[in-house]
C-alpha distance (Angstrom), angle and dihedral (degrees) to the residues before:
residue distance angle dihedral
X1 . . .
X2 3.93 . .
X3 3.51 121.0 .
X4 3.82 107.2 -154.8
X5 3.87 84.2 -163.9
X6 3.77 97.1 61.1
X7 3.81 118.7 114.0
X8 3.69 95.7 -114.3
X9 3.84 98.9 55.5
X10 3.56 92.9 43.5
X11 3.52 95.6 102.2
X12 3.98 128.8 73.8
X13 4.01 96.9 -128.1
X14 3.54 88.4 55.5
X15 3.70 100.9 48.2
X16 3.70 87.2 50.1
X17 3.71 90.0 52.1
X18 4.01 93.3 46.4
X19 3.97 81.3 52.5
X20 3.81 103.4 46.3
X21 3.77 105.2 43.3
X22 3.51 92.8 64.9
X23 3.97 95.2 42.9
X24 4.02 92.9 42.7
X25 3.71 80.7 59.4
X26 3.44 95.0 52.2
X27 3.80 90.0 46.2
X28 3.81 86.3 56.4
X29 4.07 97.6 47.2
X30 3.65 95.9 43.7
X31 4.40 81.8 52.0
X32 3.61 89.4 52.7
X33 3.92 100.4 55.6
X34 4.17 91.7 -101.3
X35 3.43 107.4 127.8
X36 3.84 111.5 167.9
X37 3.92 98.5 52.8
X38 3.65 84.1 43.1
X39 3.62 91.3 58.9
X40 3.97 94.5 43.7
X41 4.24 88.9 52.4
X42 4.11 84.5 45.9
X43 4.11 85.6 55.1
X44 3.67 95.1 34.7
X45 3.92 88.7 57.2
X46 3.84 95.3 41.0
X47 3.88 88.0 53.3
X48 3.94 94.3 48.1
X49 3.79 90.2 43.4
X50 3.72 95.1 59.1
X51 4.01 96.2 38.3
X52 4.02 84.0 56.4
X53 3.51 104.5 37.0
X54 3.88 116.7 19.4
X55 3.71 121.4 64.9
């Protein structure tokens, strides 16, 4: 699980990088014509975003 409390993810820049890498690669599989593990990075990222930045 992620701890949004854990010293590495305490800072901003990091969240945001925790967040994007898995939606730039959704970005990229949903521009190459692969849908489903576009869709599972697309969830992955949503689910990350709210355990790090929504109460």
């Amino acid at each position: 699980m992620i701890d949004p409390q854990h010293p590495l993810l305490r800072p901003l820049p990091m969240r945001l990088l925790v967040v994007a890498v898995p939606l730039a690669g959704a970005a990229y599989a949903f521009a190459t014509g692969w849908v489903f593990p576009g869709a599972g990075l697309t969830l992955l990222s949503g689910w990350v975003f709210r355990r790090l930045f929504l109460p």
